[in-house]
C-alpha positions, -999 to +999 in steps of 0.1 A: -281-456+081-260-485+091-259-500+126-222-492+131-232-456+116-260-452+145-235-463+171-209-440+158-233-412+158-245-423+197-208-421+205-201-387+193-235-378+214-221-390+246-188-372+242-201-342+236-222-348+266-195-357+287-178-323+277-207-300+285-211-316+317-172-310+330-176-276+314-208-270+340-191-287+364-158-257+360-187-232+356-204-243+393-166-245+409-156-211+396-191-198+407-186-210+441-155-193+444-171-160+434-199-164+456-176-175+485-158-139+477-187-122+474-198-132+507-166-119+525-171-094+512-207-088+523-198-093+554-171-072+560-194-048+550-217-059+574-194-055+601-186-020+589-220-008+592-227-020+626-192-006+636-206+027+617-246+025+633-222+025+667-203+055+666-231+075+654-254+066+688-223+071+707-217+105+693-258+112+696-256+102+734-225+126+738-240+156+718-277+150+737-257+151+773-237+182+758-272+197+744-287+195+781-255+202+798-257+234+782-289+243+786-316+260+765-301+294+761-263+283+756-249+288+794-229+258+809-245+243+838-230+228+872-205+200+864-200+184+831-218+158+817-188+139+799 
């Protein structure tokens, strides 16, 4: 193999190194996007479920009031609890 046939070769090496590297480089910018999304949309859910973890102790405080408003055998009691 020639010198100019060993720089050729070395040549063609870095090119295709340059390639693969802007093709990670699109691969890490589309994957931020993604993960950027992804994260939204985690915490939107988020958000949901402490909205969600909310109403259900509300609505356990107001059936627990109506429970002992009522009493044990089903009869109202003085003045309501609500």
């Amino acid at each position: 193999m020639t010198i100019e046939e060993r720089f050729e070769k070395i040549e063609a090496g870095i090119r295709d190194l340059i390639v693969v590297s802007r093709t990670v480089l699109t691969s890490i910018e589309e994957l931020r996007g993604a993960q950027k999304h992804t994260d939204e949309k985690l915490d939107a859910l988020i958000q949901a479920q402490t909205e969600s973890e909310q109403k259900v102790s509300r609505l356990a405080d107001t059936v627990d009031k109506l429970v002992r408003y009522r009493g044990p055998n089903g009869q109202g009691g003085e003045s309501s609890p609500l």
